[in-house]
C-alpha positions as CSV (number, residue, x, y, z in Angstrom):
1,X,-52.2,-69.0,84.7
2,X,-49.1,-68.4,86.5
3,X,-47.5,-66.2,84.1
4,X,-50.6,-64.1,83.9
5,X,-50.4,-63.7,87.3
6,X,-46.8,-62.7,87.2
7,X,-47.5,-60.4,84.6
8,X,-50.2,-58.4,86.2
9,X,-48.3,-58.4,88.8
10,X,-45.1,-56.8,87.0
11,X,-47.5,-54.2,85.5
12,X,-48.9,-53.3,88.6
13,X,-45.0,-53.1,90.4
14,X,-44.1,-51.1,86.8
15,X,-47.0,-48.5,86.9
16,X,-48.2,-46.4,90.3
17,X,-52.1,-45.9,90.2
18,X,-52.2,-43.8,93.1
19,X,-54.4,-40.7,92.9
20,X,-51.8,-38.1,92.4
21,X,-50.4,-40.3,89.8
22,X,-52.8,-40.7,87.6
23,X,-53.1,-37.0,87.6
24,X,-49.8,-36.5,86.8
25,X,-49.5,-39.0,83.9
26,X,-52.8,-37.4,82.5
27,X,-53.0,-35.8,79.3
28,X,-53.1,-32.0,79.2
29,X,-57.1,-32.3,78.5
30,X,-57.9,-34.7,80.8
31,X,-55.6,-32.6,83.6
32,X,-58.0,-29.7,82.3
33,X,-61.0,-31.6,83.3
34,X,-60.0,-33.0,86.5
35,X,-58.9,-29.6,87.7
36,X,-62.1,-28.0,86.7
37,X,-64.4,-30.9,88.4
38,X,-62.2,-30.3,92.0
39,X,-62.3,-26.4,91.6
40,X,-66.3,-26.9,91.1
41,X,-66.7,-29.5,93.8
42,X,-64.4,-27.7,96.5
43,X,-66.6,-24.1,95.5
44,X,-70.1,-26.5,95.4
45,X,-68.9,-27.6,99.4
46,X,-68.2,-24.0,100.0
47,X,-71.8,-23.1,99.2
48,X,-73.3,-26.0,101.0
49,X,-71.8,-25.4,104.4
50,X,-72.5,-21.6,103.5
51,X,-76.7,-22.3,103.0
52,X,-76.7,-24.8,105.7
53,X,-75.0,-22.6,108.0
54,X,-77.6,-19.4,106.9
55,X,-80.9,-21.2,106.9
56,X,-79.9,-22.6,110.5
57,X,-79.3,-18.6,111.6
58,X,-82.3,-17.1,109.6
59,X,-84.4,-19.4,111.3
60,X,-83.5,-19.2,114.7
61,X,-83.6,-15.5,113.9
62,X,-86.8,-16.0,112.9
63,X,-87.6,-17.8,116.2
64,X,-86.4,-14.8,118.5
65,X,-88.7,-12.2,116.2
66,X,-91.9,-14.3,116.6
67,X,-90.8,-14.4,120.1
68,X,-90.6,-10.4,120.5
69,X,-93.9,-10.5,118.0
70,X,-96.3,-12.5,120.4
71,X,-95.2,-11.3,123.2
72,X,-98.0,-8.3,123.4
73,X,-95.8,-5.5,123.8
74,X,-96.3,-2.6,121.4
75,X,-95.5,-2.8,117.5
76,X,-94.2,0.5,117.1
77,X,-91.7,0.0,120.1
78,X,-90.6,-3.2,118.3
79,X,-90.3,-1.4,115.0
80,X,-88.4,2.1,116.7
81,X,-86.1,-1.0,118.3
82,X,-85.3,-2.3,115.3
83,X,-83.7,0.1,113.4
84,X,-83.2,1.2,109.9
85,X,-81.1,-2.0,108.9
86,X,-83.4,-5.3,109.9
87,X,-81.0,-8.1,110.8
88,X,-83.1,-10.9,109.4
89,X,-85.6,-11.5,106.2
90,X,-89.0,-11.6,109.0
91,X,-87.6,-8.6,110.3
92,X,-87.5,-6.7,106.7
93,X,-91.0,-7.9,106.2
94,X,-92.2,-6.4,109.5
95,X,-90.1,-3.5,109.0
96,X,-91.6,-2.4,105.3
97,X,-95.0,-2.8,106.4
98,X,-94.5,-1.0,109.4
99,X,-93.2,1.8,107.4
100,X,-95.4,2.0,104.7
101,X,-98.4,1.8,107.5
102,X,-96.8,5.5,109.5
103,X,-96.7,6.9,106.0
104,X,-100.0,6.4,105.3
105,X,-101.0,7.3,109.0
106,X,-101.5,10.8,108.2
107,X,-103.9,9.8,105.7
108,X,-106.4,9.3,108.0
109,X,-108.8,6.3,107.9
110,X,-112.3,7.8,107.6
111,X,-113.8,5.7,104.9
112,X,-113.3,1.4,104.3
113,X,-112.0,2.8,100.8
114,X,-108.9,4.4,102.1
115,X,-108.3,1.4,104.7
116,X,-108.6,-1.1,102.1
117,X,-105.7,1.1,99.7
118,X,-103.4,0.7,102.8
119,X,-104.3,-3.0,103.2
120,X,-103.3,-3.3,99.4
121,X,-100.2,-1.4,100.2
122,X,-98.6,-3.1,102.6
123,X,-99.6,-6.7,101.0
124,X,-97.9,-5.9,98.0
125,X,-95.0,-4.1,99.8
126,X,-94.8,-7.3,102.5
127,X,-94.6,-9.6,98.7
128,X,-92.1,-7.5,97.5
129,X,-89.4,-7.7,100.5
130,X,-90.3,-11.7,101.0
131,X,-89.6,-12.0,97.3
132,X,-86.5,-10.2,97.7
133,X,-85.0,-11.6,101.3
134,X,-85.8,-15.1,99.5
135,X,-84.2,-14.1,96.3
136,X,-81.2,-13.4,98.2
137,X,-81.1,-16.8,99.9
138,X,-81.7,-18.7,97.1
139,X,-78.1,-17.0,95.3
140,X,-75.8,-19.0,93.7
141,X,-78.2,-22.0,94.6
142,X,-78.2,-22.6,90.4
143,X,-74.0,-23.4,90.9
144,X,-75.3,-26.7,92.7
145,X,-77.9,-27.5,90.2
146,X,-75.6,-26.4,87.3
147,X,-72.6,-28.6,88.5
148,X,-75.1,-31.7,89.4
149,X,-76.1,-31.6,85.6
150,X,-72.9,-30.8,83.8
151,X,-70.3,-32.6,86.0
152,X,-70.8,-35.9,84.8
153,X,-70.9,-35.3,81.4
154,X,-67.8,-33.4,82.1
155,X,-66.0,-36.4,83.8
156,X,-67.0,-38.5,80.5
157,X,-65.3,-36.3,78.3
158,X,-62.2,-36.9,79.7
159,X,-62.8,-40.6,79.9
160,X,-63.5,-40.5,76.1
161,X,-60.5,-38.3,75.5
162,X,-58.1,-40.8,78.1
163,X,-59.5,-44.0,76.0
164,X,-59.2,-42.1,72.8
165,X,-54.9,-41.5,74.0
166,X,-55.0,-45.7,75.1
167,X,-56.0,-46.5,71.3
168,X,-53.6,-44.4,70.3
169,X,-50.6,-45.6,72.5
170,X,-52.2,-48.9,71.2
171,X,-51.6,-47.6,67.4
172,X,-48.1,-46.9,68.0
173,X,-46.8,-49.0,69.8
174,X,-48.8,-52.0,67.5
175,X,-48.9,-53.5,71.0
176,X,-52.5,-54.8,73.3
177,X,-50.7,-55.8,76.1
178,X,-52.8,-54.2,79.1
179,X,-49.3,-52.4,80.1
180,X,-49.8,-50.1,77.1
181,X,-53.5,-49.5,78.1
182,X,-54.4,-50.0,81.5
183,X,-52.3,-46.3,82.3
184,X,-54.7,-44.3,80.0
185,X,-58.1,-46.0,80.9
186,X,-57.0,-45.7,84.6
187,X,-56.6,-42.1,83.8
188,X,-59.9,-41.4,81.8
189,X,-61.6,-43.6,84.7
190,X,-60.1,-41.6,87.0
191,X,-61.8,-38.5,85.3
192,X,-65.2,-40.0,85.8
193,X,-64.6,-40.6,89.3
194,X,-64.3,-37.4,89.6
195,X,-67.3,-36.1,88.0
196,X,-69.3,-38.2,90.0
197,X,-68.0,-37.1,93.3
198,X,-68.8,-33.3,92.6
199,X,-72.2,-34.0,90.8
200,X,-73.6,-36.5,93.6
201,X,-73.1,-34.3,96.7
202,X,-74.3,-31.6,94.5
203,X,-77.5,-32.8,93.5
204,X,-78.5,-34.2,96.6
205,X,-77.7,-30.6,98.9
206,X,-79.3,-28.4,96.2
207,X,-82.3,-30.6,96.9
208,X,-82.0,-30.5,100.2
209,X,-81.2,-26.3,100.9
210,X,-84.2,-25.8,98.1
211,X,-86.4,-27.6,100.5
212,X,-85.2,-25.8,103.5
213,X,-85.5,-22.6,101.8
214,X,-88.9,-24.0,100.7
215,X,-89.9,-23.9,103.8
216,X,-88.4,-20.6,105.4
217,X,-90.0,-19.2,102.5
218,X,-93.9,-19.9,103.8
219,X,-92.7,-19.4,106.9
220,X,-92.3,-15.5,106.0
221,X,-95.5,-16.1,103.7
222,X,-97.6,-17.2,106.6
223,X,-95.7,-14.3,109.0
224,X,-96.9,-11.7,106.4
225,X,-100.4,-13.0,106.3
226,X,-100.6,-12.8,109.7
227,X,-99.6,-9.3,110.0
228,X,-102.2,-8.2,107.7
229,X,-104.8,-9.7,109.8
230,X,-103.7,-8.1,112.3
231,X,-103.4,-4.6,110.0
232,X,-106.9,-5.5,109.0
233,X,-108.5,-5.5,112.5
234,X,-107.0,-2.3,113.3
235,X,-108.1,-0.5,110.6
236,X,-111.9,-2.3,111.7
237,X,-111.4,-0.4,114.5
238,X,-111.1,3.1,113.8
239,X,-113.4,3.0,111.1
């Protein structure tokens, strides 16, 4: 029992399993892999703190808009206010239907037929920019959802390609010690590690943001509901 002791311990002294280490001593494949699983977890964080940072500024965006919205000034002074470039997605939405409402202004609205063609007009044009502002948030979401999936498998090919080099080293070398092996399967554990750390974090923020986003999206849905009500009452009232 003693000597085992004193011979693990001799292999651990003889071989450094540091992080950096196990890179280094990796085979050209299995460098390959653990490259490609840091570049795709450092760009994954990138995204996250990128979405996170977004959805907290659209919705207190959001936030001031309702803000100027209920506040019973006039909607015409809020939409000459705003500009040709709306800052925020509920700002767009507001900003097409405002528009498409003073182009059809001078169509008058003597009959319920033409106020219910506007009313179709600026729901579907209201659909349109939510479906684009959201389509715009929701970019490069599928790089999370992409790397959750694939990393791991990833990770296990170059465990099977580092335990495929240990049998190998073990063929050679017509040796089973676990100094000729323990190297290699450290590496090819190594690799899994690795997939693991950019698939978990993946998974669970492309979860998260797709909730968030979720959610900011009926926020704009029940925003551009409301404006047609409120569309819809006025055209009640010069009929």
């Amino acid at each position: 029992m003693e000597s085992e002791t004193l011979n693990a311990a001799g292999i651990a002294a003889a071989y450094d399993f540091s992080i950096w280490s196990l890179f280094l001593r990796a085979d050209v494949i299995v460098k390959a892999v653990m490259i490609a699983l840091i570049v795709a977890s450092v760009w994954c964080w990138a995204i996250i703190f990128e979405k996170v940072r977004r959805l907290r500024r659209l919705n207190a965006d959001a936030s001031s808009f309702e803000d100027r919205f209920w506040s019973g000034g006039s909607l015409d002074e809020l939409y000459d206010n705003m500009g040709a470039q709306p800052r925020d997605p509920m700002s767009a939405v507001f900003s097409a239907a405002m528009r498409e409402w003073r182009r059809s202004a001078d169509a008058g609205y003597s009959t319920p037929a033409v106020g219910s063609s506007l009313m179709e007009r600026v729901g579907r044009v209201m659909d349109v920019t939510v479906n684009r502002e959201i389509e715009r948030v929701e970019r490069q979401l599928t790089i999370l959802a992409s790397t959750g999936s694939t990393a791991p498998f990833i990770g296990l090919f170059g465990t099977v390609w580092g335990i495929m080099n240990s049998f190998q080293a073990i063929s050679i070398t017509k040796n089973t010690s676990l100094a000729v092996v323990a190297p290699g399967i450290a590496e090819a554990l190594f690799a899994t590690a690795l997939g693991l750390v950019a698939a978990i974090p993946a998974v669970i923020a492309y979860n998260k943001i797709s909730k968030d986003v979720d959610r900011y999206a009926s926020r704009l849905d029940d925003f551009a509901n409301e404006f047609s009500a409120i569309i819809s009452r006025q055209l009640e009232g010069r009929e």
